[in-house]
C-alpha positions as CSV (number, residue, x, y, z in Angstrom):
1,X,31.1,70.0,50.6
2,X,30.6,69.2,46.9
3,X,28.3,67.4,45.5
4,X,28.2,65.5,42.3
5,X,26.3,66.0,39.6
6,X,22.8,63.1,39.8
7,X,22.9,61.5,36.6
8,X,19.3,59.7,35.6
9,X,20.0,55.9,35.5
10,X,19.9,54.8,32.0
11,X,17.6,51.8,31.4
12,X,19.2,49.2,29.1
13,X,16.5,48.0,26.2
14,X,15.9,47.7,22.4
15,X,14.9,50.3,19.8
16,X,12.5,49.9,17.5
17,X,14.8,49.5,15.3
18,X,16.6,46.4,16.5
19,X,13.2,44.7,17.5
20,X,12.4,45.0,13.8
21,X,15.4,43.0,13.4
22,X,14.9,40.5,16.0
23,X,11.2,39.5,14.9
24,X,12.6,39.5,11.3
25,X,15.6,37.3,11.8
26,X,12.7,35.2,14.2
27,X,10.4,34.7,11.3
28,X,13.0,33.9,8.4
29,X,14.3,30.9,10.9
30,X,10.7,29.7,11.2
31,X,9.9,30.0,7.8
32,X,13.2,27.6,6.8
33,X,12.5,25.4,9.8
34,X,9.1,24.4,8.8
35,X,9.3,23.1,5.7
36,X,12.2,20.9,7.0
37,X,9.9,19.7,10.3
38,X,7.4,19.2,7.5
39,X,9.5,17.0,6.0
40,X,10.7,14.9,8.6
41,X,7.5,14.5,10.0
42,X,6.0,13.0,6.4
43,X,9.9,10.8,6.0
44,X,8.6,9.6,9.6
45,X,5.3,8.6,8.3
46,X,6.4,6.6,5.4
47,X,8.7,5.0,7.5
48,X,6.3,4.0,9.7
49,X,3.8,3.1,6.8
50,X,6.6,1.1,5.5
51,X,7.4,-0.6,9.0
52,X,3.7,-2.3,9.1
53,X,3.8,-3.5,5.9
54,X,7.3,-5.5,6.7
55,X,5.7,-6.6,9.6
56,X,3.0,-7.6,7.9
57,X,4.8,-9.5,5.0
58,X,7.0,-11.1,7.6
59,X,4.0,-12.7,9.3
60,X,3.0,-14.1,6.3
61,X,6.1,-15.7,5.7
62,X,5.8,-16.8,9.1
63,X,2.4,-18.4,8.5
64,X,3.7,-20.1,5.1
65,X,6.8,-21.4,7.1
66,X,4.6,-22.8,9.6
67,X,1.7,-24.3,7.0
68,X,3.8,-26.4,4.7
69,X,5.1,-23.4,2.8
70,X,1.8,-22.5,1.5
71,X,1.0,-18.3,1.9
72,X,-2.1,-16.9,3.2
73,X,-4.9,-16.0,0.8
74,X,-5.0,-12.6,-0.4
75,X,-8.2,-12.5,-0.8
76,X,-10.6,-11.5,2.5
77,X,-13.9,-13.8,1.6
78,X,-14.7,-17.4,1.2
79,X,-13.9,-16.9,-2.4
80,X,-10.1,-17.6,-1.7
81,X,-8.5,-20.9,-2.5
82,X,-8.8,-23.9,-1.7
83,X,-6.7,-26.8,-0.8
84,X,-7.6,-30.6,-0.8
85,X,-8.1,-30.8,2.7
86,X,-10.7,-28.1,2.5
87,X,-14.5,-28.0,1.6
88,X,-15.4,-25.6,-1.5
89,X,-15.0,-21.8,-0.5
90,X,-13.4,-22.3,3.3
91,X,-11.9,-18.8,4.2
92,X,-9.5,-21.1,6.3
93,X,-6.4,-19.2,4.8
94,X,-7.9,-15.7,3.9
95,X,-5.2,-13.3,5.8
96,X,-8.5,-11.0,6.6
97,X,-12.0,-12.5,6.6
98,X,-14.0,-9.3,6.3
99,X,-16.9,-11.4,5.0
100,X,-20.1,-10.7,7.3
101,X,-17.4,-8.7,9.5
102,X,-18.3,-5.0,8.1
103,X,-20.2,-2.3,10.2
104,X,-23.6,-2.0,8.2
105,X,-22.3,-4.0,5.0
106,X,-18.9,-1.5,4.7
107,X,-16.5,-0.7,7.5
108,X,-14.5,-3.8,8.6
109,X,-14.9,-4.7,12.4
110,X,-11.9,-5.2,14.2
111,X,-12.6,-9.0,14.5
112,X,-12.2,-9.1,10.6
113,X,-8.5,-8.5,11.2
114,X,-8.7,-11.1,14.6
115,X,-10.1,-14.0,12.6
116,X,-7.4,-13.5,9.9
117,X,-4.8,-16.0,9.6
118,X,-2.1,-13.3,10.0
119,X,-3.2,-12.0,13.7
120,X,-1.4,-14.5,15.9
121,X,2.0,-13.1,14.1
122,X,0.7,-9.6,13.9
123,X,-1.4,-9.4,17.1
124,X,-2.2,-5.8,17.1
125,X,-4.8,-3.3,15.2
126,X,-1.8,-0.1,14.2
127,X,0.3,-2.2,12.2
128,X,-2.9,-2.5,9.7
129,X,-3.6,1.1,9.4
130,X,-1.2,3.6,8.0
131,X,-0.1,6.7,9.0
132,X,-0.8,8.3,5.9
133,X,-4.4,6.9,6.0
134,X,-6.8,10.0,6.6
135,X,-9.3,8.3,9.4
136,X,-6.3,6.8,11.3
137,X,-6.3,8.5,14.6
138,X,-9.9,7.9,14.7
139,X,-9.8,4.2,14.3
140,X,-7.0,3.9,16.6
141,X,-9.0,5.6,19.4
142,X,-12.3,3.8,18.5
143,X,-11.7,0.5,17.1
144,X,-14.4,-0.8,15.7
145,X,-16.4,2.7,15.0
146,X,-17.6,3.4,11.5
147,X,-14.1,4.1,10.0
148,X,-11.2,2.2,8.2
149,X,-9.0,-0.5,10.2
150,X,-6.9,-1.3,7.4
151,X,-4.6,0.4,5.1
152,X,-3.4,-2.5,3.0
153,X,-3.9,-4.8,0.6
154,X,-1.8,-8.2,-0.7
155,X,-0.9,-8.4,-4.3
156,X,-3.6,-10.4,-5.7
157,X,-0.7,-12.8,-7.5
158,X,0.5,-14.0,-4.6
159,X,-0.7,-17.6,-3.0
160,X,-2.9,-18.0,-5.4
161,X,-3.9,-20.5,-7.8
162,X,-4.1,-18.1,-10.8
163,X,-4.5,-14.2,-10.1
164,X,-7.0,-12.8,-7.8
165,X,-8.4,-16.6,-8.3
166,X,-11.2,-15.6,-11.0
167,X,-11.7,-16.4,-14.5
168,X,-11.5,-13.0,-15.6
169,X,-7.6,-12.7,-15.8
170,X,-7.8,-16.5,-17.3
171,X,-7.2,-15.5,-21.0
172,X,-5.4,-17.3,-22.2
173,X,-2.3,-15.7,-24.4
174,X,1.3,-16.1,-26.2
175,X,4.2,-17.3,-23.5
176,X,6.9,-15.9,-25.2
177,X,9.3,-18.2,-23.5
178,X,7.3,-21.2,-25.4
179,X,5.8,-19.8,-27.8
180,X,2.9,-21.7,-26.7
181,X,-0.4,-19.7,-25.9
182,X,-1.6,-20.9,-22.3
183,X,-3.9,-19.3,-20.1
184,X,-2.4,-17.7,-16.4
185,X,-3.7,-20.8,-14.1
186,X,-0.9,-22.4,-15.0
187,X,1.4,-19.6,-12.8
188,X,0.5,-20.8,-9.3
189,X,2.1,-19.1,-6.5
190,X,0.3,-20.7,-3.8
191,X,3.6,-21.7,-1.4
192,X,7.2,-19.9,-1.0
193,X,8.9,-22.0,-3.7
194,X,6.6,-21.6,-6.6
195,X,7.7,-17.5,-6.1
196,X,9.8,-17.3,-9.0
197,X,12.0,-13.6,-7.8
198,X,10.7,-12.1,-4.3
199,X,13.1,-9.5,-4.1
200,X,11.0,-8.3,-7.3
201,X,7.4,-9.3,-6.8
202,X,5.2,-7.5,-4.9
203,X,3.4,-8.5,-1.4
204,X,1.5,-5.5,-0.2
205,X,0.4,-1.9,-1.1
206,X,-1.5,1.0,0.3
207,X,-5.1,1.0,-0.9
208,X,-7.8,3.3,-0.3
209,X,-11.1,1.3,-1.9
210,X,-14.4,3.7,-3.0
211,X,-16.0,0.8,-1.3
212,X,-14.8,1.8,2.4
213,X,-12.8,-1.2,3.1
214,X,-10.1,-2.7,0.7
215,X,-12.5,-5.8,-0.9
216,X,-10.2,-9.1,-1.6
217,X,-6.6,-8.8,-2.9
218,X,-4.9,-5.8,-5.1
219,X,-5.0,-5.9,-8.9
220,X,-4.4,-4.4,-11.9
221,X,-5.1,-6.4,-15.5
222,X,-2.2,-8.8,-16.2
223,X,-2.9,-9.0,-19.7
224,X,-0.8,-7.0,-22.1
225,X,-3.6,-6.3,-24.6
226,X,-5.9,-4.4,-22.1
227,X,-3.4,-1.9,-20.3
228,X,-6.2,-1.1,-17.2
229,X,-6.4,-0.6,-13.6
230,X,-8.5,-2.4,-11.8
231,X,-7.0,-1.5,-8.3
232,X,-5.1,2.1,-8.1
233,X,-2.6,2.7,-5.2
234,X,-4.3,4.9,-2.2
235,X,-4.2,8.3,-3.0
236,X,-3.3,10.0,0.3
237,X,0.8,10.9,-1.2
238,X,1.2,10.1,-4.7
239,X,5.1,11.0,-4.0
240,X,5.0,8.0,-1.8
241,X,3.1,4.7,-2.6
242,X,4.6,2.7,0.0
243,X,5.0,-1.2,-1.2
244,X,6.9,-4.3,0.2
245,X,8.4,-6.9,-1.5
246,X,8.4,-10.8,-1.1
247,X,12.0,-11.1,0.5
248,X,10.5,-7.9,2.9
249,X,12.5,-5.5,1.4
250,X,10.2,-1.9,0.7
251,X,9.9,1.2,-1.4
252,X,8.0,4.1,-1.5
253,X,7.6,5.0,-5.4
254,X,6.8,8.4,-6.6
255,X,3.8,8.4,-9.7
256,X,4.7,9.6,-13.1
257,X,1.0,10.2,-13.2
258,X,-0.5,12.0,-10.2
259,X,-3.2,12.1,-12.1
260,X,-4.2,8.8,-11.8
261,X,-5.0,8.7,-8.4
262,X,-7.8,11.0,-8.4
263,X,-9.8,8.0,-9.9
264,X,-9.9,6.9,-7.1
265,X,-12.9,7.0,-5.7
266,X,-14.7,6.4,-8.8
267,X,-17.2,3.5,-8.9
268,X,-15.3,0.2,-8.2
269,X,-13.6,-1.3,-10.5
270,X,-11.2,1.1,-12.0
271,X,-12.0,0.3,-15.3
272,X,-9.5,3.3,-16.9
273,X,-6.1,3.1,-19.1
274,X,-3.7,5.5,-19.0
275,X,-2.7,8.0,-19.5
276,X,0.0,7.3,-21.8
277,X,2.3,8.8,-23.0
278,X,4.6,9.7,-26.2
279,X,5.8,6.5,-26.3
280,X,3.0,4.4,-25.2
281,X,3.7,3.3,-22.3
282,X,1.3,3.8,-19.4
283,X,4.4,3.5,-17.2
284,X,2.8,3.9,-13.8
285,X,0.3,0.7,-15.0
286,X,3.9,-1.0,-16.4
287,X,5.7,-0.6,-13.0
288,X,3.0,-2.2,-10.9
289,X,2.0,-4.9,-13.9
290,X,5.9,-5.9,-13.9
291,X,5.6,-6.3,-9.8
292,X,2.6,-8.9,-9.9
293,X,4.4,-12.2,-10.6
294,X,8.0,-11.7,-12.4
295,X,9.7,-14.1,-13.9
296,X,6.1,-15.9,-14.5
297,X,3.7,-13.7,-16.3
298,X,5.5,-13.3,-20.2
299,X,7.1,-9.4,-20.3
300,X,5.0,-6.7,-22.5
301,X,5.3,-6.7,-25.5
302,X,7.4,-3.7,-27.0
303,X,7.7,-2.6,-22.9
304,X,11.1,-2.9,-22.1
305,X,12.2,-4.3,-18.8
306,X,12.4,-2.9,-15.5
């Protein structure tokens, strides 16, 4: 009887050779896919960032619909206004009253945002912290630990008697409208209908004070002649300083300047100009300065509109 031939089985496998290929082709995907998770993951975060601070601007307008269409202070000590009803320096309408509420003089407590005027519309410690904000993870599993609880900041021009309520922005100057020089008290924004364009003026910003908590409302100087920050934007993504407006509608703007946010941390106030540049114009400084109160505060001179 014949028998036929025993062949070895062949075992089925890769050469070197194709597993070269494989791990190559394996690593080129990964190297295109992570820049793009990268990305969606910071779009997410500004999103998010941008989220709170609707929220947040919706319970103020909440709170002004709700108080005789007067807005909640921006400022966070018993320095904010005052209304007739009140005694001198009452914090009654401060949307934060971090006054005696810090952790050793600095970090707010928890119960600075819980004694704000804002909480029974917000009611919850993440909207107040960004995403973007470095010690956020640990705040949000310690509340109350020796790290920020709160990301933003109101523009200082709005619900206020005149900006940031202080003296210092008082000088007076040229209304070009008029032509008659008056000082900025006179630009009270202390309810909804003294806004002149919310679509256009600011409500709040990301801020990242050298002070460890964001002290009182945000600023820069409204007066054309000195061109300074006082307040800069926080400095975590200078490609996105995320802002809401009055009517709630947001934006994340990109700086001209990156520059300008490594000031940051320098001793409070930001007492720096610039930089400018061919033409003049510190345009960062101009985009923000134009946000404060427009259609109130007189346009820069040789600036042109935004």
């Amino acid at each position: 009887m014949a028998r036929t031939p025993h062949h070895a089985r062949r075992h089925a496998g890769f050469t070197v050779t194709e597993l070269i290929v494989v791990v190559s082709i394996i690593a080129l995907i990964i190297a295109l896919l992570v820049p793009s998770i990268a990305k969606v993951r910071s779009s997410t975060r500004t999103l998010r960032c941008l989220t709170n601070q609707r929220q947040i601007t919706q319970a103020a307008y909440a709170y002004a619909t709700a108080n005789a269409g007067r807005w909640a202070s921006p400022r966070t000590d018993d320095y904010g206004r005052t209304y007739p009803d009140e005694t001198a320096n009452n914090t009654k309408h401060c949307w934060v009253k971090a006054q005696l509420e810090n952790v050793a003089g600095a970090y707010e407590k928890i119960s600075a945002l819980e004694k704000g005027t804002l909480w029974p519309y917000i009611g919850t410690v993440a909207v107040y912290v960004s995403p973007e904000e470095p010690t956020n993870p640990y705040a949000l599993q310690n509340p109350g630990a020796n790290t920020r609880v709160r990301s933003y900041s109101f523009n200082a021009c709005l619900g206020v008697t005149r900006p940031d309520e202080l003296t210092d922005y008082d000088t007076p100057f040229m209304n070009p409208a008029t032509g008659v020089s008056v000082p900025l008290s006179i630009y009270n924004t202390t309810t909804i209908a003294t806004v002149k364009q919310p679509s256009r003026m600011l409500s709040t910003l990301v801020e990242d004070d050298s002070i460890a908590w964001n002290s009182q409302g945000w600023i820069i100087s409204p007066q054309p002649n000195v061109r300074a920050w006082v307040d800069l934007p926080a400095p975590w993504r200078p490609d996105a300083v995320t802002m809401t407006y009055v009517d709630g509608s947001t934006e994340s703007y990109e700086m001209s300047n990156p520059s300008i946010l490594e000031s940051n941390y320098l001793p409070f106030p930001h007492w720096i100009t610039g930089p400018i540049d061919a033409s003049g114009t510190c345009w960062d400084w101009k985009y923000f300065r134009d946000r404060l109160n427009p259609g109130v505060l007189p346009p820069l001179p040789n600036y042109p509109p935004t």
